[in-house]
C-alpha positions in Angstrom: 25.9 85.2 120.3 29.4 83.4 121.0 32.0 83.3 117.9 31.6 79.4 117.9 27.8 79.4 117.4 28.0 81.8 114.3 31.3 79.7 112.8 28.8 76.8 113.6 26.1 78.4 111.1 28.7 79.4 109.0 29.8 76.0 108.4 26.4 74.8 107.7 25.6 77.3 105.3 28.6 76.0 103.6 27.3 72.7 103.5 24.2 73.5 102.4 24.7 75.7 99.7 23.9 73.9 95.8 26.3 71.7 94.4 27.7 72.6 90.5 29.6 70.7 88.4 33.2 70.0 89.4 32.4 70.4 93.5 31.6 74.1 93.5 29.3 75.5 95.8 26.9 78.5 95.0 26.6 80.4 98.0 25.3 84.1 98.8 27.9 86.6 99.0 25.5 88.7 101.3 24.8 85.9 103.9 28.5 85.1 104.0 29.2 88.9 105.1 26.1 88.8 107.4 27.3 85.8 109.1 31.4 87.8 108.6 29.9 90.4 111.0 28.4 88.1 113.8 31.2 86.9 113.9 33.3 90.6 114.2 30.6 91.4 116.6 30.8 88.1 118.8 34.7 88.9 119.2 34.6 91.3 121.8 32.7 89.1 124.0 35.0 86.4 123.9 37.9 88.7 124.9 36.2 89.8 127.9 35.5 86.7 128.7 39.9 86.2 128.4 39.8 89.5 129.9 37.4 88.2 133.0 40.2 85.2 133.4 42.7 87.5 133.5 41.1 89.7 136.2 40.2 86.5 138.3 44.2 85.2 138.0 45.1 88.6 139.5 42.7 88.8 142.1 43.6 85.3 143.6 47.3 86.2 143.3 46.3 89.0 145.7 44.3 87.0 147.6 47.5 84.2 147.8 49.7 87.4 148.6 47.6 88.6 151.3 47.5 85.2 153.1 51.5 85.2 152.9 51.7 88.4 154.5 49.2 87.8 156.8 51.1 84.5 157.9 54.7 86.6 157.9 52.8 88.9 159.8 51.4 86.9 162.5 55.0 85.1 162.8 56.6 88.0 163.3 54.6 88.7 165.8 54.8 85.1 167.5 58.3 86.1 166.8 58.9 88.9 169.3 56.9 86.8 172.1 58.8 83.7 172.0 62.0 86.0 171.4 63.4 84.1 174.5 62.8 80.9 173.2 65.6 80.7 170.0 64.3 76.8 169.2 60.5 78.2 169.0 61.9 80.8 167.3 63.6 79.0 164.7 60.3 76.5 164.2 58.1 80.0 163.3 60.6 80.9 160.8 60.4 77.9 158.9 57.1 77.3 159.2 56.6 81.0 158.1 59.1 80.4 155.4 57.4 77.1 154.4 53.5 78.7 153.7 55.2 81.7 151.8 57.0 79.5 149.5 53.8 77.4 149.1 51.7 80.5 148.7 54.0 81.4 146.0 54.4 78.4 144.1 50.7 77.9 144.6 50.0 81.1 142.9 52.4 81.0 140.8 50.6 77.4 139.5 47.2 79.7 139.2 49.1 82.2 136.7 50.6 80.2 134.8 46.8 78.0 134.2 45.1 81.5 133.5 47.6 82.1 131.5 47.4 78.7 129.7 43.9 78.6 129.5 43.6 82.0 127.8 46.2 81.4 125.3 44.6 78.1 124.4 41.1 80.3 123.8 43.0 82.5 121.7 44.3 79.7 119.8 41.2 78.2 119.4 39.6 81.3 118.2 42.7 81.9 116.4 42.1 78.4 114.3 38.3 78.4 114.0 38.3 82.4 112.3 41.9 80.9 110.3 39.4 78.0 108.7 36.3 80.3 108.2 38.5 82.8 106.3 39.5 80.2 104.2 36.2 78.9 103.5 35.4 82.6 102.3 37.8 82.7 100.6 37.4 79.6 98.6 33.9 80.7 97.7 35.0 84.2 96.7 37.2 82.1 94.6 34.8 80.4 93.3 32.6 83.2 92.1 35.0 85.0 90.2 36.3 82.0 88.4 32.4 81.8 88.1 32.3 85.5 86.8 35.0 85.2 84.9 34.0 82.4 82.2 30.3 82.1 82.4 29.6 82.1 78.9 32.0 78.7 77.9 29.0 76.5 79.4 26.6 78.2 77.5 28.1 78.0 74.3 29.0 74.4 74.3 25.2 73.9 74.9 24.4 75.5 72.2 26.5 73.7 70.5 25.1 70.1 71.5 21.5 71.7 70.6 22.8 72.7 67.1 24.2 69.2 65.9 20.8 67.7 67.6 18.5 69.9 65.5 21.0 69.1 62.4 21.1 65.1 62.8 16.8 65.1 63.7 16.6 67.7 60.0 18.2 64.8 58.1 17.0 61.3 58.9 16.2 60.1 54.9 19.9 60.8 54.7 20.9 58.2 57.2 18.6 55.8 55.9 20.3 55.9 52.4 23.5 55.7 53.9 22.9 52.9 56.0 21.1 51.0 53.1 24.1 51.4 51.0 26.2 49.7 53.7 
């Protein structure tokens, strides 16, 4: 499973978890870590895939590099037959020199966009693992502020249900006092 897919569910676990007072989520601690390792275990795969890239961008370079010699090659040896022939001469050597510069430049061009397009993965990955850490985070947060002061709700119930029971105990009371108004 790729690292986006399980950020993807992690996300909507996030969104669906229930709502509490003041925009707190609950969510389970054990299907955050569950969906924590997917994502640990989906990481290798994406750096073989950068690793893939890389291996590709080397092997064209070598295919590029091969063509440039093979080209010096065969002017050289167009070289020693038109020996005699200094102007022919001089056009093979430029013309050698030209496709060896472009070969160069051209895979020069294919390093640098493997090595543009793998650095752009990484950041990707990078920001996408950055936001899902701080989503954990902010619902680890959340459960030990949680932890921490669970009995405050509770007690101010309790208080509400008190002064209810005490106001419905003593309604002759309020008659008398709002008679004597």
């Amino acid at each position: 499973m790729s690292v986006y897919r399980v950020l993807d569910k992690l996300e909507a676990y996030v969104h669906e978890g229930t709502w509490l007072p003041a925009g707190y989520r609950i969510l389970s601690e054990e299907r955050l870590l569950e969906l924590v390792e997917k994502i640990r275990a989906s990481l290798p795969e994406e750096v073989g895939r950068a690793k893939v890239i890389a291996k590709d961008h080397d092997r064209m370079l070598r295919v590029a590099q091969e063509k440039a010699q093979a080209i010096v090659d065969e002017a050289a040896s167009k070289h020693e037959e038109l020996l005699d022939q200094s102007e022919l001469v001089q056009r093979a050597r430029e013309a050698a020199d030209v496709v060896v510069r472009e070969a160069e430049e051209q895979s020069q061009r294919v390093r640098e966009g493997a090595d543009r397009y793998a650095a752009d993965l990484l950041g990707e990955l990078e920001n996408r693992l950055s936001g899902a850490l701080g989503a954990i985070r902010k619902g680890r947060d959340m459960l030990d502020r949680q932890r921490q002061a669970p009995d405050r709700p509770l007690a101010e119930a309790a208080a509400k249900s008190k002064r209810a029971a005490f106001d419905s105990q003593n309604p002759a009371e309020e008659t008398a006092t709002l008679e004597s108004v």
